[in-house]
N, C-alpha and C positions, 0 to 999 in steps of 0.2 A: 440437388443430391440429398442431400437434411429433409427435405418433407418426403421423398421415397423411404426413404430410411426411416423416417419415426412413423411415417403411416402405412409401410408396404404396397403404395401405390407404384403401378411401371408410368413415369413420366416419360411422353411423345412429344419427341417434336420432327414430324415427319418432312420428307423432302418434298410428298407433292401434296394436295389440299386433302384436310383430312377425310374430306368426303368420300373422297376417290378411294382411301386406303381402305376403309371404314368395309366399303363394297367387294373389296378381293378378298373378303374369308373373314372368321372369326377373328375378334379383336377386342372381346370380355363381354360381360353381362351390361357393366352400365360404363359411358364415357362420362368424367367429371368434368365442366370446365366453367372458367370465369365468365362474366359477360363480355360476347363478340357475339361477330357476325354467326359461327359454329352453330348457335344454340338458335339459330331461326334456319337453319341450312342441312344441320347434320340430321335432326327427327324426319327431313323429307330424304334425305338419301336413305336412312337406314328404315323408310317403310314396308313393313310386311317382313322385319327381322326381330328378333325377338330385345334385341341391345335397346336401353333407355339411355336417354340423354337427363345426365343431373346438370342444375347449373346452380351453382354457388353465391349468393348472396356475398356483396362488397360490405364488411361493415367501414363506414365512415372513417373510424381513426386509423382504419390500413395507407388513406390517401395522403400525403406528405402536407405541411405546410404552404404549399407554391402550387399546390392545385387549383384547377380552376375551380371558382364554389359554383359550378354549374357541373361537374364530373361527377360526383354523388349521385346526381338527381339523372344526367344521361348513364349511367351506368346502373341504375337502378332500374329506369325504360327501356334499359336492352331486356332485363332478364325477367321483365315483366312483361314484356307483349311477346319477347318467345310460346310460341303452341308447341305442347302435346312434350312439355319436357317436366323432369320433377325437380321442385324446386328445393336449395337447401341453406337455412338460412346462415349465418357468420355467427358464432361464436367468441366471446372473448380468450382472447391468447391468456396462458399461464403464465 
């Protein structure tokens, strides 16, 4: 609720796969999202629409102490071999 609020982003979290929803009608200009599966899936559902897929760059000290030290580097491989999405990279928190 706090990152709607300070950034005026609408946060989804939809009942069926965002793909699907993506497809029954407008749903904004750009979707944001973390590295997942979405950001290799959602640029081919929403082909031939005018919606860009952003994906967000993990910076490092967001990951907890008890992370795997291999989850940096898979999380950084998701949102670099995603195609055709634009990339954004992490800034440090205030």
């Amino acid at each position: 609720h706090r990152l709607a609020v300070e950034t005026g982003l609408q946060i989804v979290r939809p009942d069926l796969p965002l793909e699907l929803i993506a497809r029954r009608g407008p749903i904004g200009r750009t979707v944001l999202s973390f590295p997942s599966t979405v950001v290799h899936t959602l640029p081919l559902a929403l082909a031939g629409t005018e919606v860009r897929v952003a994906v967000c760059d993990i910076d490092p000290a967001w990951l907890t102490a008890s992370a795997s030290p291999r989850a940096g580097g898979f999380l950084n491989g998701v949102t670099h071999s995603a195609r055709d999405v634009h990339r954004l990279s992490a800034v440090a928190g205030a």
